[in-house]
KEMARZA-733372 format. One line per field, with one value per residue: residue in three letters; z, y, x of N, C-alpha, C, CB in turn; residue number from 1. Coordinates in steps of 0.05 Angstrom, whole numbers. Glycine has a CB too. Layout:
% residues N
residu <- ala, ...;
npz <- Z, ...;
npy <- Y, ...;
npx <- X, ...;
capz <- Z, ...;
capy <- Y, ...;
capx <- X, ...;
cpz <- Z, ...;
cpy <- Y, ...;
cpx <- X, ...;
cbpz <- Z, ...;
cbpy <- Y, ...;
cbpx <- X, ...;
num <- NUM, ...;
This chain:
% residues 196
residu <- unk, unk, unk, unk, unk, unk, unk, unk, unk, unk, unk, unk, unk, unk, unk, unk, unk, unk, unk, unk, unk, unk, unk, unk, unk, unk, unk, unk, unk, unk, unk, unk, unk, unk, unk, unk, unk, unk, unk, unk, unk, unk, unk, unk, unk, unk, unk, unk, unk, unk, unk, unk, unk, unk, unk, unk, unk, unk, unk, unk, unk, unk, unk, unk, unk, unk, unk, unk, unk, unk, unk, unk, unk, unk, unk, unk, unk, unk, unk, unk, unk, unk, unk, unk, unk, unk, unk, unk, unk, unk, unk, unk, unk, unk, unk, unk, unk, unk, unk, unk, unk, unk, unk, unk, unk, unk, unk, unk, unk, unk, unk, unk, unk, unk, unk, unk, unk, unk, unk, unk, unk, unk, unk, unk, unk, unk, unk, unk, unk, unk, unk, unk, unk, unk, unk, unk, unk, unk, unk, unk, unk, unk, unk, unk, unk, unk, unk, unk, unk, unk, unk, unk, unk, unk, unk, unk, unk, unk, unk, unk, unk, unk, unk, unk, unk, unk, unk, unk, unk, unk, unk, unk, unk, unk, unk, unk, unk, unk, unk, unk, unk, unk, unk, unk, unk, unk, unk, unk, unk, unk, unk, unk, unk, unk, unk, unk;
npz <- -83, -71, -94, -46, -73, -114, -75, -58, -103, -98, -79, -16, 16, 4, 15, 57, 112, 144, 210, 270, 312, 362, 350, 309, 334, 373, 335, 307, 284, 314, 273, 213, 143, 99, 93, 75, 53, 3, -68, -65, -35, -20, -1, -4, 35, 35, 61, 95, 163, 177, 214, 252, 273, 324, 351, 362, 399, 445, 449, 442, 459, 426, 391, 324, 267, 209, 144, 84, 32, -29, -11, 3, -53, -83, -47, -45, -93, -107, -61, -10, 33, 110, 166, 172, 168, 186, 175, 208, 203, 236, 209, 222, 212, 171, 198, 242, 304, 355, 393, 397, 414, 403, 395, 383, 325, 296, 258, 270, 280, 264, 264, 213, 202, 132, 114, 113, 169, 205, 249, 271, 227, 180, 122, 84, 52, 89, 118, 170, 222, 259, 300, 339, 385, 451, 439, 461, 444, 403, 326, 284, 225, 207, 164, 145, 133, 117, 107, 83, 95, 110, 109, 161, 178, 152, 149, 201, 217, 279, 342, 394, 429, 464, 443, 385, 418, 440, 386, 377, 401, 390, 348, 347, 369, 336, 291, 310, 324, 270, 254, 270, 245, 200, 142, 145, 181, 163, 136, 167, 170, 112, 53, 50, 90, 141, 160, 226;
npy <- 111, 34, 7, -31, -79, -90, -91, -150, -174, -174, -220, -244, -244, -200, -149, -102, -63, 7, 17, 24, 88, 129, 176, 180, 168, 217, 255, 249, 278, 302, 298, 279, 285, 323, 368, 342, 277, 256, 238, 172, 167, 166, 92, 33, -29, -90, -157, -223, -230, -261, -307, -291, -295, -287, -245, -194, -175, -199, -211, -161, -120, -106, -118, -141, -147, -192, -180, -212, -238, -218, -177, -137, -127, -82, -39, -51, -46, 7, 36, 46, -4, -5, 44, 57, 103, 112, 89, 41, -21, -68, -124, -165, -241, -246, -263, -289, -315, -269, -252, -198, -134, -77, -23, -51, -52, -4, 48, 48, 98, 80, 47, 13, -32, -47, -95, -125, -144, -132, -146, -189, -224, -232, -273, -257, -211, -178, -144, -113, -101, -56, -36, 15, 11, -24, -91, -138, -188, -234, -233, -268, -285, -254, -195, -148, -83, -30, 45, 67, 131, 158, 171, 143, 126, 96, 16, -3, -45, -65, -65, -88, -92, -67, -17, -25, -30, 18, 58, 43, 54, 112, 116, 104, 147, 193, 173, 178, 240, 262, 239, 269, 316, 367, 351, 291, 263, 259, 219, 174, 173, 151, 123, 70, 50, 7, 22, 20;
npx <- 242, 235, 167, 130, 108, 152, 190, 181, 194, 250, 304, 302, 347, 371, 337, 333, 319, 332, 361, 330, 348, 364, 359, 329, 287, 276, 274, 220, 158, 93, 63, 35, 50, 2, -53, -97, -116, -70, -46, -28, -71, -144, -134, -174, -181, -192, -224, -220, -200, -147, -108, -44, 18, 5, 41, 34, -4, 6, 73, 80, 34, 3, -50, -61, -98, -97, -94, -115, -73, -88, -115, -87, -56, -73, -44, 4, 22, 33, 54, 107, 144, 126, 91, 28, -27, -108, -167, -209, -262, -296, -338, -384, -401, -460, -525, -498, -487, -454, -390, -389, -391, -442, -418, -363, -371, -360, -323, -257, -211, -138, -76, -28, 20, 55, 87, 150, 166, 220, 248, 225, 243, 211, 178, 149, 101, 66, -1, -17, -58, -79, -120, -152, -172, -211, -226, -293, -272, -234, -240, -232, -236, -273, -299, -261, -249, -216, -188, -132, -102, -48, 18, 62, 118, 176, 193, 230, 294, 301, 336, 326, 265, 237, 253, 222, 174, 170, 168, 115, 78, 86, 73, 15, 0, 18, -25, -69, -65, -61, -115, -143, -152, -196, -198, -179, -212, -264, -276, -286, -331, -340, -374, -351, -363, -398, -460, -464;
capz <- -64, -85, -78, -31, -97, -127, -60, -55, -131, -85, -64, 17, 31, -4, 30, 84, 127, 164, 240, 279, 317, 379, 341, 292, 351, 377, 312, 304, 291, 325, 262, 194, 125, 88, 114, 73, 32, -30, -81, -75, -14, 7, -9, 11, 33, 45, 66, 126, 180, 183, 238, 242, 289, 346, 374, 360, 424, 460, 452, 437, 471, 407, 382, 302, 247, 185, 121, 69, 9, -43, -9, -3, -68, -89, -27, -43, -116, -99, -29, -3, 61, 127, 185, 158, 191, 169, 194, 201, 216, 237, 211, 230, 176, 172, 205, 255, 328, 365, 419, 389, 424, 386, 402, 371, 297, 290, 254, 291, 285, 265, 244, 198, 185, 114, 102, 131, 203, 200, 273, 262, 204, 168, 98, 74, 64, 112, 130, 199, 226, 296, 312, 372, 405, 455, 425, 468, 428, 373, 309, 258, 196, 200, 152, 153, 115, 121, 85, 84, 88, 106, 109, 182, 180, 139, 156, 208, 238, 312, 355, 417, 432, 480, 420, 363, 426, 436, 368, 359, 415, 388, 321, 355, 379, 312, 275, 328, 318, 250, 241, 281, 223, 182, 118, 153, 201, 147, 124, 186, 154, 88, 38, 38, 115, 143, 188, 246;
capy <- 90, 19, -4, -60, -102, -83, -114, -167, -184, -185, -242, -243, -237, -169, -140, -86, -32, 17, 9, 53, 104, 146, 204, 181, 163, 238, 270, 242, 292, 289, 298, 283, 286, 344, 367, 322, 252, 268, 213, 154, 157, 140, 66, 16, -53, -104, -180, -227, -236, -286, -310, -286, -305, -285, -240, -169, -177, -227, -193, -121, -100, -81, -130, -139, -164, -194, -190, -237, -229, -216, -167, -116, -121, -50, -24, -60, -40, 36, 45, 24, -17, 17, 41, 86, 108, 106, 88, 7, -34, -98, -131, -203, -254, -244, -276, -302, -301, -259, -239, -174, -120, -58, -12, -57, -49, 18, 59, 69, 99, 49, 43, 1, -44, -66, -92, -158, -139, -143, -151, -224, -234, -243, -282, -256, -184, -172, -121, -127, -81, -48, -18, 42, 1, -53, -114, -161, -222, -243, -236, -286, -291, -231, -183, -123, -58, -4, 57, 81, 159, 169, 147, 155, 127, 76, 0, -4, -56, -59, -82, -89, -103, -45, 2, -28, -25, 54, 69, 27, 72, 137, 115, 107, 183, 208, 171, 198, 277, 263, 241, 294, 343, 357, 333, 264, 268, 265, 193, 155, 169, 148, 103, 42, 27, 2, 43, 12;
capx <- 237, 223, 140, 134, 107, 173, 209, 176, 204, 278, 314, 293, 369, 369, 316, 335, 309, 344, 366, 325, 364, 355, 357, 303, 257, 273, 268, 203, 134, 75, 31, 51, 24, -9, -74, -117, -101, -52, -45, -37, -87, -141, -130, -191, -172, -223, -214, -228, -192, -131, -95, -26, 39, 8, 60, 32, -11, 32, 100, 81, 16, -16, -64, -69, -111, -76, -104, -112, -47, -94, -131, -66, -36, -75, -31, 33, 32, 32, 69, 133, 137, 126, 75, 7, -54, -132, -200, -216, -281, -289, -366, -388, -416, -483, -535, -481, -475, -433, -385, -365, -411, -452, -399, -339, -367, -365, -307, -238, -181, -121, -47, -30, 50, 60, 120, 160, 178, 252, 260, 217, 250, 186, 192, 129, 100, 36, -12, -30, -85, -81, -151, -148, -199, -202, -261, -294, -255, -227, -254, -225, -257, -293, -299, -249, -253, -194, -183, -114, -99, -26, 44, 75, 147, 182, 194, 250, 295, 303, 357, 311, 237, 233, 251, 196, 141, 170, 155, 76, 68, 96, 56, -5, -13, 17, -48, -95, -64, -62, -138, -167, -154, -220, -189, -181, -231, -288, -267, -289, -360, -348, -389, -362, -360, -427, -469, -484;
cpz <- -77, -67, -62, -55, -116, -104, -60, -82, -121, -80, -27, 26, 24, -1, 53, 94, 144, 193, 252, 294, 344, 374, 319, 321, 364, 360, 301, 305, 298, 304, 233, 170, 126, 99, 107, 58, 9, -33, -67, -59, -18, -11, 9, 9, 44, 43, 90, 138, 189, 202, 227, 254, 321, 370, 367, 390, 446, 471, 457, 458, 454, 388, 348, 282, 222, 169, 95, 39, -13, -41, -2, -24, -84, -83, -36, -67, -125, -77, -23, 24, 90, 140, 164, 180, 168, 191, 178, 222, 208, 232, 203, 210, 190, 180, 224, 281, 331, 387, 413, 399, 396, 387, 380, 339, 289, 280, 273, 282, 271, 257, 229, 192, 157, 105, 121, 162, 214, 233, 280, 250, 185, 132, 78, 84, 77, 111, 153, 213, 250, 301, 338, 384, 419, 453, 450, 463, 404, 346, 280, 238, 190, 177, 157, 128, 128, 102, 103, 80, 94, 110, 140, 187, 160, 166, 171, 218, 265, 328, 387, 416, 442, 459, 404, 387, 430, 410, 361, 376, 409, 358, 318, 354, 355, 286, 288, 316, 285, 233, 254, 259, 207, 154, 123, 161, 186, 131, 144, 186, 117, 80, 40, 69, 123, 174, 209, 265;
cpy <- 68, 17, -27, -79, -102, -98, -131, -192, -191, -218, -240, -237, -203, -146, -121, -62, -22, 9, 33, 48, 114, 174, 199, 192, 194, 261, 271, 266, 281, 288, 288, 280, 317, 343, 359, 303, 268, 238, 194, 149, 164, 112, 44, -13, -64, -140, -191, -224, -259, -280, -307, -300, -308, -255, -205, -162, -190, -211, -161, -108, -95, -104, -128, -156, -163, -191, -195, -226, -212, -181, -126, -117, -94, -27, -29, -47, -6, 50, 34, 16, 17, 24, 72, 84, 108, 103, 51, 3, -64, -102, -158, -218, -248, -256, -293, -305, -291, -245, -205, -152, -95, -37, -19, -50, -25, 26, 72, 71, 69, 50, 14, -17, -55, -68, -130, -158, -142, -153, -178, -235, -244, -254, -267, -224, -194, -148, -132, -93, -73, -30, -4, 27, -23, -71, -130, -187, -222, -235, -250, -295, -269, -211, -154, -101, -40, 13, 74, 111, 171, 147, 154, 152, 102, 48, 3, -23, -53, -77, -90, -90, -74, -12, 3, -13, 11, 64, 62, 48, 98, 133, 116, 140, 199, 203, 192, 226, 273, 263, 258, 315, 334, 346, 304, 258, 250, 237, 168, 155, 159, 123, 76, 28, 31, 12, 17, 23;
cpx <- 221, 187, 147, 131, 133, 197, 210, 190, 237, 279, 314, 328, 373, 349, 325, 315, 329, 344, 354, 346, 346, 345, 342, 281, 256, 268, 235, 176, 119, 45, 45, 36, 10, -44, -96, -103, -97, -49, -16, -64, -118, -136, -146, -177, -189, -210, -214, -204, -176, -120, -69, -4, 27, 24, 54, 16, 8, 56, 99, 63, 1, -23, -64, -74, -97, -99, -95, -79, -59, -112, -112, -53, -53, -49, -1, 37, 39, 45, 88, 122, 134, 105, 50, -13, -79, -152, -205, -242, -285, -322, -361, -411, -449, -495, -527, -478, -455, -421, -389, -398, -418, -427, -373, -343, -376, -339, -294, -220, -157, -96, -47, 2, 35, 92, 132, 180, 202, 259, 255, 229, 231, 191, 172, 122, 70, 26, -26, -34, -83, -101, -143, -177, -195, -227, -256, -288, -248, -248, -241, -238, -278, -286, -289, -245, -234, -201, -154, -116, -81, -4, 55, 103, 156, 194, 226, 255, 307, 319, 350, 282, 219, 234, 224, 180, 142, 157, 130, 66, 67, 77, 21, -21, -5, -8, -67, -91, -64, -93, -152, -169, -181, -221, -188, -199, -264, -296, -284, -327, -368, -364, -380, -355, -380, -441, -483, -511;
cbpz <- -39, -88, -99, -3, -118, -133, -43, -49, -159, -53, -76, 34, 24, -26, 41, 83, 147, 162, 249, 294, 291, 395, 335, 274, 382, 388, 290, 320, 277, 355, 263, 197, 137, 54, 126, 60, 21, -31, -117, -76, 12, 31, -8, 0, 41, 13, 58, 135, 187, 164, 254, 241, 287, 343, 372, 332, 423, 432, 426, 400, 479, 390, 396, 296, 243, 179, 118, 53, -9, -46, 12, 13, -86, -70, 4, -41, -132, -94, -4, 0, 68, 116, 224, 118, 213, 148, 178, 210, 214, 270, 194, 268, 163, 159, 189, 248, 345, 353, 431, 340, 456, 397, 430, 376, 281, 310, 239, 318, 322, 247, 264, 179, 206, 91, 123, 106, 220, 186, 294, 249, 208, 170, 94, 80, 39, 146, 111, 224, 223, 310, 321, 363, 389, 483, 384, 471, 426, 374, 307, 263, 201, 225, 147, 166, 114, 117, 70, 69, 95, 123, 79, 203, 213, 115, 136, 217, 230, 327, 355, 432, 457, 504, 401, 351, 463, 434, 352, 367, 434, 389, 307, 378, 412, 301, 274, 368, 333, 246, 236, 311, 197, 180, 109, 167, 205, 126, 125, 217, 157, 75, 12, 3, 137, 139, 176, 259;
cbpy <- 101, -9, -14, -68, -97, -49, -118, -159, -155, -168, -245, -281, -258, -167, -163, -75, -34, 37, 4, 63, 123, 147, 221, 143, 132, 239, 258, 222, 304, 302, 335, 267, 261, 341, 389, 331, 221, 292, 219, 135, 167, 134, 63, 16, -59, -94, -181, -254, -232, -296, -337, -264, -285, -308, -255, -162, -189, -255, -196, -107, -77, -48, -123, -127, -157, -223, -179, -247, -257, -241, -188, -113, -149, -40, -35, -93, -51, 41, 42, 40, -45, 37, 47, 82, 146, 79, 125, -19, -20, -113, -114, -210, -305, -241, -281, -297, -312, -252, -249, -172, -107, -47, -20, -89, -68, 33, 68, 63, 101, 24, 43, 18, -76, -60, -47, -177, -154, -112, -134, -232, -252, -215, -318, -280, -154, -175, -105, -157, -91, -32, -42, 93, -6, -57, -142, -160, -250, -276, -212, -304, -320, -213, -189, -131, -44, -10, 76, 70, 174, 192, 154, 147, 122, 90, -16, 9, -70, -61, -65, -68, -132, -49, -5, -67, -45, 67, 69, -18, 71, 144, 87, 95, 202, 202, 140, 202, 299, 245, 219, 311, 345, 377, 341, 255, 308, 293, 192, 165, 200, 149, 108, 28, 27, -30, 74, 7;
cbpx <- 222, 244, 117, 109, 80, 173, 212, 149, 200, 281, 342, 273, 396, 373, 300, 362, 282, 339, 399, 296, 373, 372, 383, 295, 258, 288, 288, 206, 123, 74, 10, 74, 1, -3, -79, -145, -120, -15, -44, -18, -76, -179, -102, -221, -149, -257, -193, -240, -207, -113, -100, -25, 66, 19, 97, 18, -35, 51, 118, 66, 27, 1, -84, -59, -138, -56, -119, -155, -32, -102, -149, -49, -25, -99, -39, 41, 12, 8, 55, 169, 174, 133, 96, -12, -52, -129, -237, -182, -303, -272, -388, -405, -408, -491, -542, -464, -474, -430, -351, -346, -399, -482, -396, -330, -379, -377, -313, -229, -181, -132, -16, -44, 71, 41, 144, 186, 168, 279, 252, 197, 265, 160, 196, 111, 103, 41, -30, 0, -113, -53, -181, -154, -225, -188, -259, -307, -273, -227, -264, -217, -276, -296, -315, -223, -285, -160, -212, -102, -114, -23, 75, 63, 158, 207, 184, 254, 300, 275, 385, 318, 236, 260, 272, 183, 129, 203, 167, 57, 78, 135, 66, 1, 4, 45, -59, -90, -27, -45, -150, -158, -123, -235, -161, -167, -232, -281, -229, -270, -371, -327, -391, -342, -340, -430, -500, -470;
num <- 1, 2, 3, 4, 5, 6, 7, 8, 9, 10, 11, 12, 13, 14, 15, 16, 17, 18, 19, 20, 21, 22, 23, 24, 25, 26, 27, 28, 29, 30, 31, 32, 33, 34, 35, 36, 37, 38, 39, 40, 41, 42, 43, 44, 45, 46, 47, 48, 49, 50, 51, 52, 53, 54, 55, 56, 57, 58, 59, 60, 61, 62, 63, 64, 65, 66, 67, 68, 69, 70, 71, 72, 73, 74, 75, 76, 77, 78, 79, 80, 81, 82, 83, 84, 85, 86, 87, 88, 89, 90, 91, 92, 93, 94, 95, 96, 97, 98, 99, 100, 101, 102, 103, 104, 105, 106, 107, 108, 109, 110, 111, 112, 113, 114, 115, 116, 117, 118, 119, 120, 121, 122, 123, 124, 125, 126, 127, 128, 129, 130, 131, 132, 133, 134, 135, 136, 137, 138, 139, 140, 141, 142, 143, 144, 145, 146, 147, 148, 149, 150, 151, 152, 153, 154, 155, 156, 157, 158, 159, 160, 161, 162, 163, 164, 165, 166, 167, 168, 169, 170, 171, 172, 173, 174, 175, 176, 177, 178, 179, 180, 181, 182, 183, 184, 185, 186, 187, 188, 189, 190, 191, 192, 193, 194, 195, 196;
């Protein structure tokens, strides 16, 4: 399987993903991944907070933070496209006001797309961040810290809207059962995200 930094080297017309299926979305486990990170993982990604299309809240339901190009090519150069799970926190510039309550900057939960959203047609690869939490506002420009720790399905395209939001949903509860294990579990305390 090519890396995404290895797709990205394509010509955008030669770029595909499979068509999900009914019988993927039923085939589907509810946990997946070995019962702690195996290489390549974990994988830290660090970088503010850009604004993206818009349409991950909007269209989908499921809110997410882009980050910056530079700040996934660790991720791209090691992983193919496609949906992962991990532990992400959101922290505000220093010395700064803010909406974002005590609560929001704490380590949650999170899936993760990288890849170019075939159902958008995206020209460009992305990582766009979906925190298991709901924040009192925005945080654009803030400072975001991930650490990757599995792979959950590969990048698919979708012949309906109603499908993709089936599966962000079905990808959701496979991160959750996935990081409750104590091999994962043990991450959402690590060093390099900041104790509040």
């Amino acid at each position: 399987m090519a890396t995404a930094a290895e797709i990205v080297a394509q010509p955008a017309e030669e770029r595909s993903a499979p068509i999900e299926t009914e019988q993927f979305r039923k085939d589907r486990p509810s946990v997946v991944g070995p019962p702690q990170p195996g290489f390549p993982f974990p994988i830290f990604l660090q970088g503010a907070v850009q604004k993206g299309f818009g349409r991950g809240g909007k269209d989908l339901g499921c809110p997410t933070a882009n980050l910056p190009d530079d700040s996934i090519q660790s991720m791209s150069n090691t992983t193919q496209t496609g949906v992962y799970y991990g532990y992400a926190q959101v922290i505000p510039p220093a010395e700064t006001p803010t909406d974002l309550c005590v609560d929001d900057l704490k380590v949650f939960p999170m899936v993760m797309s990288l890849g170019w959203n075939p159902f958008y047609r995206n020209e460009k690869l992305t990582a766009e961040i979906h925190i298991l939490h709901e924040f009192r506002s925005d945080f654009y420009g803030y400072e975001m810290k991930a650490l990757v720790l599995g792979y959950i399905r590969p990048e698919l395209d979708y012949t309906s809207r109603e499908g993709l939001i089936n599966d962000i949903e079905f990808d959701k509860k496979v991160a959750l059962n996935c990081l409750e294990r104590p091999g994962y579990s043990q991450y959402r305390a690590d060093e390099k995200f900041v104790v509040c």
